[in-house]
Each structure stands twice: as structure tokens, then as C-alpha cells.
N, C-alpha and C positions, 0 to 999 in steps of 0.2 A: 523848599520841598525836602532839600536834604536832611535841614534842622527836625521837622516834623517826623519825615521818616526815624531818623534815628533815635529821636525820643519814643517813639511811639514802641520800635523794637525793645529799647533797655526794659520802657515800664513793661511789655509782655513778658522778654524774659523774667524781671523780678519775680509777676505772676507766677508761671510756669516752677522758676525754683524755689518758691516757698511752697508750691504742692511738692515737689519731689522729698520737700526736707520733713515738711509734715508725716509725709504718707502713713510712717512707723503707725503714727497715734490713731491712724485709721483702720485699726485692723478689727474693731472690736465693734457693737452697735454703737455704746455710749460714745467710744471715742469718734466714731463717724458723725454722728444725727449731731452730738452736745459739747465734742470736745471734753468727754471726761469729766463733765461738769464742774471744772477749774477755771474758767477763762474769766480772769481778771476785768477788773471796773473798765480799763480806758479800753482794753481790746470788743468789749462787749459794749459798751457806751458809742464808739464807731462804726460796732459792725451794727446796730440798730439804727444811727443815722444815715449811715451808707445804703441800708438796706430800703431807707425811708424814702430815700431821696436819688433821682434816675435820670436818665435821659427822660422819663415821661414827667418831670416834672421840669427840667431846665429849657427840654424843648417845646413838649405839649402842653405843660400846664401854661407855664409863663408866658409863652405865647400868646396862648389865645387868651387865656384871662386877664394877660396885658394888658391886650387890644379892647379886652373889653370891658375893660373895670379902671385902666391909668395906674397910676401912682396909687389908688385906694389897692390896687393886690396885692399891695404888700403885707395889709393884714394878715393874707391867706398863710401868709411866713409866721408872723407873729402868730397865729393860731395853730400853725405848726409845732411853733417851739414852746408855748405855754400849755396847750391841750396836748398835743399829739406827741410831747417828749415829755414835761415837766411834773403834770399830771398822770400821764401815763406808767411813768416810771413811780411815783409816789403812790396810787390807788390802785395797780397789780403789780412792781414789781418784788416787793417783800411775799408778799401773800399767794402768789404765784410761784417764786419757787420751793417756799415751803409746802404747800400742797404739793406739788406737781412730783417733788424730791419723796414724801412721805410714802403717795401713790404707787411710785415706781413709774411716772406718766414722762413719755419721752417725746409724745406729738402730741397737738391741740385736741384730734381725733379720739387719740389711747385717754385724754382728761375726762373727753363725754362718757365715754363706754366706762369706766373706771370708778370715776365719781357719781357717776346717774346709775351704777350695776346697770348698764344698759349693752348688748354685742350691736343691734340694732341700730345707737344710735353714734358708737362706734364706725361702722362700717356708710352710714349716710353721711355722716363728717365728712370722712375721707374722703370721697368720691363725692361730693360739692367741694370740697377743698381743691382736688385734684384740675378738675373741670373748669372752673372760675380761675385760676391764677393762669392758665394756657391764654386768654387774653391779655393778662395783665403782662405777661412774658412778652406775646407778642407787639403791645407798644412803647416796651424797650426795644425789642431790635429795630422797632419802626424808629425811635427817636433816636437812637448811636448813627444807623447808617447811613440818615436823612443827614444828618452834622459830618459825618464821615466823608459822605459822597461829597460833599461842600468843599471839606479839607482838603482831600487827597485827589480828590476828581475821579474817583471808582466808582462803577455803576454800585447800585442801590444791591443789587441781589447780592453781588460778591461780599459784600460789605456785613451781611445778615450772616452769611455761611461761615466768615470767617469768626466773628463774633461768637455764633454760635459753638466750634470749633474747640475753642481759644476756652473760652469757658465751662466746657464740659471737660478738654484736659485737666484743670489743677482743682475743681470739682471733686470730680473721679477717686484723684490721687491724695489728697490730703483732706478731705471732708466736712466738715463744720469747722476744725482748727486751723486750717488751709485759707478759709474762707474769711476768720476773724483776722488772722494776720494782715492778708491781704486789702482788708476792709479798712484796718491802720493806716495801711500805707497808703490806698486809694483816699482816705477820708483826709490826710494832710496834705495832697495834694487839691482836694478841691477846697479846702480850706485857702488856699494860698491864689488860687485859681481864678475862684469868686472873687474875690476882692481885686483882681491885677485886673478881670475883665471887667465889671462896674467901671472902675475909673480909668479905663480906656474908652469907654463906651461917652462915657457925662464929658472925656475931656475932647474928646468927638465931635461934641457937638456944642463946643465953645463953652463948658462949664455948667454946674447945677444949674444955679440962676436964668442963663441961656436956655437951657436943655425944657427947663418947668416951663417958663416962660412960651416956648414955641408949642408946648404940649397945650398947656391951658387955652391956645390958640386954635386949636381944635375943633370941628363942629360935631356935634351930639349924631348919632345915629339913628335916634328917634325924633329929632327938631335939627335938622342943619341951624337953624337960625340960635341955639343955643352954644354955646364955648365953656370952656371952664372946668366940665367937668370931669373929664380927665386927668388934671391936676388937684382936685379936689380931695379933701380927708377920706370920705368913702364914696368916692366917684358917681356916676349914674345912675345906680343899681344897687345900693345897700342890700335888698335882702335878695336877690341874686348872689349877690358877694357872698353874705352869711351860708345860704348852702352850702357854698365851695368852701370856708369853712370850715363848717361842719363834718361833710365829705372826705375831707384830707386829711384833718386832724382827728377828729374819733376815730373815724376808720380805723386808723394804725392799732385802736384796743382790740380786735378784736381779728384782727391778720394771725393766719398760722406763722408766716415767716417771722412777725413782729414782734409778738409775744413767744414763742417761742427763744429767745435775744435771755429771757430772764429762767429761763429752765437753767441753762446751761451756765449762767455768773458764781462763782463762787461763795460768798458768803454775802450776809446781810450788811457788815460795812462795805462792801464793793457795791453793791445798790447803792449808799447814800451818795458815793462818791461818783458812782457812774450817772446819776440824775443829774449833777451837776453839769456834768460833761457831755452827755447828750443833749442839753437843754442850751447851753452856748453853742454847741456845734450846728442847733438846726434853728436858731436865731442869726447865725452869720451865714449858714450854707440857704435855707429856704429863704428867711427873707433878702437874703441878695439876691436867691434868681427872681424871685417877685416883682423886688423892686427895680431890678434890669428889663424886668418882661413890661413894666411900665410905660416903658419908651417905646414903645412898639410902634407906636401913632408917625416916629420920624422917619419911620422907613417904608417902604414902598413893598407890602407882600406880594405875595406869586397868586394872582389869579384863575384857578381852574374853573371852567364850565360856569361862569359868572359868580363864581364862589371865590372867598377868599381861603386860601388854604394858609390854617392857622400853624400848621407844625416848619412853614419856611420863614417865621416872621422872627426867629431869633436866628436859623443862620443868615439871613438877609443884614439885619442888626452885628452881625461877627463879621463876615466876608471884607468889610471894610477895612479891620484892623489890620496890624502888622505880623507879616507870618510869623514873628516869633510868639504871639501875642495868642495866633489860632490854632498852633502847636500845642499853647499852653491849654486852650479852650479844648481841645480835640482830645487830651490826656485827662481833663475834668470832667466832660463827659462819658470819658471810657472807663475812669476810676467807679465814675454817678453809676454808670449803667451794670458794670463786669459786677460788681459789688451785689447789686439787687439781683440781677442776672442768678449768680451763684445762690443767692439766699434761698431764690423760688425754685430753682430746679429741685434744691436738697430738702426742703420743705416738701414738694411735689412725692420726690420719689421715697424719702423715711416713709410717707403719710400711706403713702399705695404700698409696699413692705411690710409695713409693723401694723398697719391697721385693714387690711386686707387677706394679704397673701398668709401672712403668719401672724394671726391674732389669737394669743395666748389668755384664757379667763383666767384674768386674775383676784385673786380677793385683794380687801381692803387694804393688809399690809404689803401686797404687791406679790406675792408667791404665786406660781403655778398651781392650781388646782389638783392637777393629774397628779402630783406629786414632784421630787427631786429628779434629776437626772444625774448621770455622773459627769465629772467634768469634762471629759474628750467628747462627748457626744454634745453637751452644750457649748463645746468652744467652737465642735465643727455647724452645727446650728447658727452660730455667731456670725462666724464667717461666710456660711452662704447666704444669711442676709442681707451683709455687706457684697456680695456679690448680686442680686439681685437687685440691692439700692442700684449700685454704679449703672447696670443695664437699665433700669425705668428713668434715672438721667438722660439716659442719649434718645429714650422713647418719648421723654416730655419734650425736649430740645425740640428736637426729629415733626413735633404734633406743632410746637408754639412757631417752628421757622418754618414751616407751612400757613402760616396767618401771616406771618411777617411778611410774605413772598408777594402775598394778594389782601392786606387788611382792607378790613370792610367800614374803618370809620376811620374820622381824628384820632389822635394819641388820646386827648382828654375824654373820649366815650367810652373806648374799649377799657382806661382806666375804673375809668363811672360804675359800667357793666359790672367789672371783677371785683371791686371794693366794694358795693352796693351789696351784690348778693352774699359775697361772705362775710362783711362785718354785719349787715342786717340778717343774717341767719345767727352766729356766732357770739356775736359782742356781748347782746342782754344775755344770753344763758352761762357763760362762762365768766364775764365778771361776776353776778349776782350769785353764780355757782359757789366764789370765791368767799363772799360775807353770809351771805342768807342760808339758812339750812331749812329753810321752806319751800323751795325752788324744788320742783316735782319733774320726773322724767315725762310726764306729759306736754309739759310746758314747753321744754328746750324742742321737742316734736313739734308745735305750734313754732316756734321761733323760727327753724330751718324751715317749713315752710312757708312760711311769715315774706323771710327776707329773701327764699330762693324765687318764690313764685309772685312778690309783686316785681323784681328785679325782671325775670322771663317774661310775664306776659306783659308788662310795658315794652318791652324789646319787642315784641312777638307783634302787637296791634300799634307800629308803627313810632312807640317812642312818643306819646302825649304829653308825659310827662320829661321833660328834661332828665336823660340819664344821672345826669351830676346829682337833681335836686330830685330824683329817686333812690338815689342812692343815700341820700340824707336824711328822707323820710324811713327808709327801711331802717336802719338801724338805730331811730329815736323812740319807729313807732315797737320794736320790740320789748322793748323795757313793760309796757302795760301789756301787751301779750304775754311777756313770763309772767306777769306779775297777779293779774287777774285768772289765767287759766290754772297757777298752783296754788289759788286758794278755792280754786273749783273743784281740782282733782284729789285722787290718793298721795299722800305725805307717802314718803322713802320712810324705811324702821328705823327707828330712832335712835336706836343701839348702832347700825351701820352710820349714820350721818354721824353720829357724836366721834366715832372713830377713825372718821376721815378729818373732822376739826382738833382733833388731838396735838395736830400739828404746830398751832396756832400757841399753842400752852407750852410750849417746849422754850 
């Protein structure tokens, strides 16, 4: 216990004082939301995998799609790191910050209203943005303090508060730059994390061969009378598997937090070099926790209400090891979670700020309409943005640890919920926004409602649809929605599109 405690204060202090060292660079919008839009390939390549990757994927996902997919979930890694980083970073992230930098576009939200000349659809972004990530928030705190309470032996509530706390301090104080640092130092630690837990887990359980072997031993949950498949290339359930997927890895196109990652990188050799490096980093962090979650079958979960409760079936699989071992596991998943944690708050509250409270029309080369200001008057502007960011922080916290207190599902549904609706609102309108200059502001209106209202009313009539594998139809099925309703509707003037792609020619 001593071991653990003590690690666990160092890694917080670090936290805390790379917010105090940052702060300076937070004084400004840009330097809050983007870091000044300097932040180098490896700071920006880890704060995008850090950002990727949680407590609701080491605890919630891999859990339960351990248990219910074997050894085949490891693809959902491999799909991680080929679509959801490789891809991702190669098909938006050049083209993304050259628009976005062109614009003047400093959130996902300020891109719609900006590029589509729409305040409308500005101002719906935001607020589906806003709304959707307070879930996703809250199956972080569920996944830290469920692993927490394990560790440390703290009730579950203290464990959310303090979390919560902890993360809105160096948040607060050092902003987006505060955030990428920190995302460094959390991302080499689960780097280092993952791999020491895997093979304490395999040498657990008398070695690979051993470990497959007892798995493949398994009975099927639709035929006891069948085994195997659990060890098997794509387990049970291939196209079960594929949703999740789909789900995990697109998704990330189309997240404010995630794309957001390429606004703020410096120049276009730092993309080449950053894709590199996100794409190893979520090859050894995603498919390690996958294929850790694979073993799931050898451990014995926690039964509620005749239910297996998926979110105890990885610390049931920890609790075995060696405290120095769960020390290590307990500062992985607090690096996994503090990391995304901060991404979504500061995402949350730029979005409510810049695309609500103070939304500026701006023209195409990005000026205020109304005209110049003089500088004191737009610096004190600046600064009460930033002051208004830091309070919708502790307001988003304040809404998501109120979920976390009493959540209403698994980690992997509330994930389902939040990713489903905003990348099936977002994804088709903003990538195709990116290549296509056919893509009509009627369209992207069809899309938000596309992905926000099959996401709500499956929730709403009971969830017929598998949230995961709603969430993966929402966001394949917008692409023919943008794509068929802007060859239905009015085309943007052509003189305005050609001048938002000018970008591209540079």
C-alpha cells in the first residue's frame, strides 16, 4: 500500500506542476483551446492516443468484449490503430489543419458555422457536442474509480470526487499545453504499463500456450456443447466483433476532442511524423488491453442481479497480481483516464464559450465582421473567455460526476450512446466538408439529425438496437445522407467555397 500510495502522489504532483509551469501559455484563447498552434508531432501524436484510449476502454471495453469475443478482440486494437490512428491521421490530419488554420476555426463547432456560413449550425454542434461527451465523461470516472476502489480499497464515490478534483486543477491552470504535456508523460507510462501487465497476467496463468489452451476450453454461450471459440481467430461472433470495430475506430474521425488533436500540431512534417507515432502507440496500448481482455474467461466476474457485471472482470483478472505490479496497473489507468478526462472537459467548455456564449460572424478569411477593435479591448475580450472557459470546466465536471455517482449503464453503453451520436452527427459532414465542395449546409442539418435522433430514440424505446451496433450504423449511415440530400439541395456560392479551398493550393 505504501508502494502504491507513493507512486500514485509523485504521478499527481507531476500532474499538478506541469499545470502551474504551463499556466503562462494559457492566457490567451489560442494558447488555452490549441496551445498556440505549435505543439509538436510526439506531444500531439500522444495526446491524441491518450486521448483515445481510458479507463473505458482498459476497463469497459476490454472487459466485456473479452468475455465476449476471446482472443478475437484483439482486432478491435488492430482496428484501433490501422483505422482509428493510421488512417485517421493520413485522411484528416493534413487537410484539417490547413482548413481549420485558414478559417480561423478553433473548435469542431466554430468549422460547421464557418465553413457551411451557417450561426445555426454553429450553435447545434455545440450543444450536441456539449451534451453527448457528459456520458462519455462519466464512463471514465466509472472505469478509474471501479480500478481505484480495487487498489486502494476506497469507496467508489470518494474515488470519482477526487478524480474529478485532480483534473480540473491542471486543466484550469495550464489548458490545452498543460494537457499535451501531461498526455507525454501519462502515454509512456501506459506504454510501459501495458506490456509489464500482459505478461504478468499469461505468466499467471502458467504461460501463452497454458493460458490459450484453458481458454479454448471454454463453453460457447449460445451451445455449452461447443468450445473453441474463444480462442479462436474471430471468435463467436465476427460480425458482432466488426461493429465494435467500426464503433471504436471511426468514431475517433469525427470526436471534437480527437480531431481537434490536428488543429493545434504545428506544421505539415509534424503530421507525417506524428502518424507514425500514434499508430505504434495504439497498436501496443489498444491491442494490449484487448488482448489482456481476452482472458477474461479465466477469471471469475462479480455477479449482480443474475447479471454478469462486465466493468469487474479486468480488476478481478489484476487483483491477483503483485502490489507492485497493481501500483503499476493503477497509475495506467490513471494516466488512461486523467489524460482523456482533461481532453473532454476542455473540448466541453472551448465548445460552450467560443461557439455559444461569444460567437463572432466571421467571414471567410476569418475577421470580424463588425469590424477591428483596438487592442486592450480585444485582449480584455480574450481573457474573459478564458475565464469563462475555466468556470464551464468545473460546470461540465460538476454535470459528468453526477452520472458517475449513479450511472445508468455498463462503461461500454454510455461509451456506445456518446460516440454513436456525435460521430454519427459529425463524421460524414466534416470529413466530406474537408474534400467535397458540393456538400450543402442542408446536408450537414440532415446528418446532426441523422446521428443525434437514431442514437436518442433507440435509447429512448428501450435500446432494440445494440447501442455499440447503433452507434456504427449511425455514422456509416451518414455518408449517403450528406451525400444524397447535397445533390437534392441549394449548392453554397461558388466564389465563397473556392475561397475556403484556397487553402489546399498553398
Amino acid at each position: 500500500m505504501i508502494i502504491k500510495v507513493l507512486l500514485t502522489i509523485i504521478f499527481l504532483a507531476v500532474m499538478i506542476g506541469v499545470g502551474v509551469y504551463t499556466r503562462k501559455q494559457a492566457s490567451s484563447v489560442d494558447g488555452f483551446v490549441l496551445g498556440g498552434r505549435a505543439v509538436g508531432p510526439w506531444l500531439t501524436a500522444f495526446a491524441y492516443g491518450t486521448s483515445y484510449f481510458s479507463a473505458v476502454v482498459f476497463v469497459g471495453y476490454a472487459g466485456q468484449f473479452g468475455w465476449k469475443y476471446g482472443l478475437s478482440s484483439t482486432w478491435i486494437g488492430v482496428g484501433n490503430a490501422v483505422i482509428g490512428s493510421l488512417l485517421a491521421w493520413l485522411v484528416l490530419g493534413r487537410r484539417t489543419k490547413l482548413m481549420t488554420q485558414h478559417i480561423e476555426s478553433r473548435t469542431m463547432p466554430d468549422f460547421f458555422g464557418t465553413r457551411f456560413q451557417s450561426q445555426g449550425l454553429r450553435v447545434a454542434a455545440s450543444i450536441i457536442a456539449f451534451v453527448f461527451l457528459i456520458p462519455y465523461t462519466a464512463g471514465v470516472y466509472k472505469g478509474i474509480s471501479t480500478l481505484f476502489e480495487m487498489g486502494f480499497g476506497i469507496p467508489y464515490e470518494y474515488c470519482v470526487v477526487i478524480m474529478a478534483i485532480l483534473t480540473a486543477v491542471y486543466v484550469i491552470l495550464g489548458g490545452y499545453k498543460a494537457t499535451a504535456m501531461n498526455d507525454f508523460i501519462q502515454g509512456v507510462i501506459m506504454l510501459f504499463g501495458i506490456v509489464a501487465v500482459i505478461v504478468a497476467v499469461i505468466a499467471s496463468n502458467g504461460g501463452l500456450t497454458e493460458a490459450v489452451t484453458a481458454l479454448a476450453s471454454k463453453a460457447s454461450d449460445a451451445d455449452p456443447a461447443v468450445n473453441g471459440g474463444f480462442a479462436s481467430w474471430f471468435g463467436p461472433d465476427p460480425w458482432g466483433l466488426l461493429g465494435v470495430v467500426i464503433l471504436t475506430s471511426l468514431g475517433t474521425w469525427g470526436l471534437p476532442q480527437m480531431v481537434g488533436k490536428f488543429y493545434s500540431i504545428t506544421d505539415e512534417s509534424a503530421i507525417r511524423r506524428g502518424t507514425i507515432i500514434s499508430t505504434v502507440f495504439a497498436f501496443i496500448v489498444a491491442g494490449g488491453c484487448y488482448f489482456l481482455g481476452g482472458f477474461g474467461r479465466l477469471y471469475e466476474p462479480v455477479v449482480v442481479n443474475g447479471k454478469i457485471a462486465f466493468d469487474s472482470i479486468v480488476p478481478a483478472m489484476l487483483i491477483t497480481l503483485p502490489d507492485i505490479l497493481i501500483a503499476m496497473v493503477v497509475l495506467l489507468v490513471l494516466s488512461a483516464s486523467m489524460s482523456t478526462l482533461a481532453s473532454l472537459v476542455l473540448t466541453s467548455s472551448s465548445t460552450m464559450t467560443l461557439d455559444l456564449i461569444y460567437r463572432d460572424k466571421k467571414s471567410i478569411a476569418g475577421e470580424v465582421e463588425e469590424g477591428s477593435i483596438d487592442d486592450v479591448v480585444a485582449e480584455r475580450v480574450e481573457r474573459r473567455k478564458v475565464v469563462i472557459m475555466r468556470v464551464l470546466i468545473v460546470f461540465f465536471i460538476a454535470i459528468s460526476l453526477l452520472i458517475a455517482l449513479n450511472p445508468p449503464t455498463f462503461i461500454a453503453q454510455l461509451m456506445g450512446i456518446s460516440w454513436g451520436a456525435l460521430a454519427g452527427a459529425f463524421l460524414a459532414p466534416f470529413m466530406m466538408g474537408l474534400y467535397w465542395r458540393g456538400v450543402t449546409t442542408a446536408s450537414v442539418w440532415a446528418c446532426f439529425v441523422w446521428g443525434v435522433g437514431l442514437t436518442v430514440v433507440n435509447m429512448l424505446i428501450g435500446n432494440p438496437i445494440n447501442p455499440i451496433n447503433c452507434g456504427a450504423i449511425a455514422m456509416l449511415g451518414g455518408f449517403p445522407v450528406v451525400v444524397v440530400i447535397s445533390l437534392l439541395t441549394p449548392k453554397m456560392p461558388k466564389d465563397t467555397v473556392a475561397k475556403i479551398f484556397e487553402c489546399y493550393r498553398k
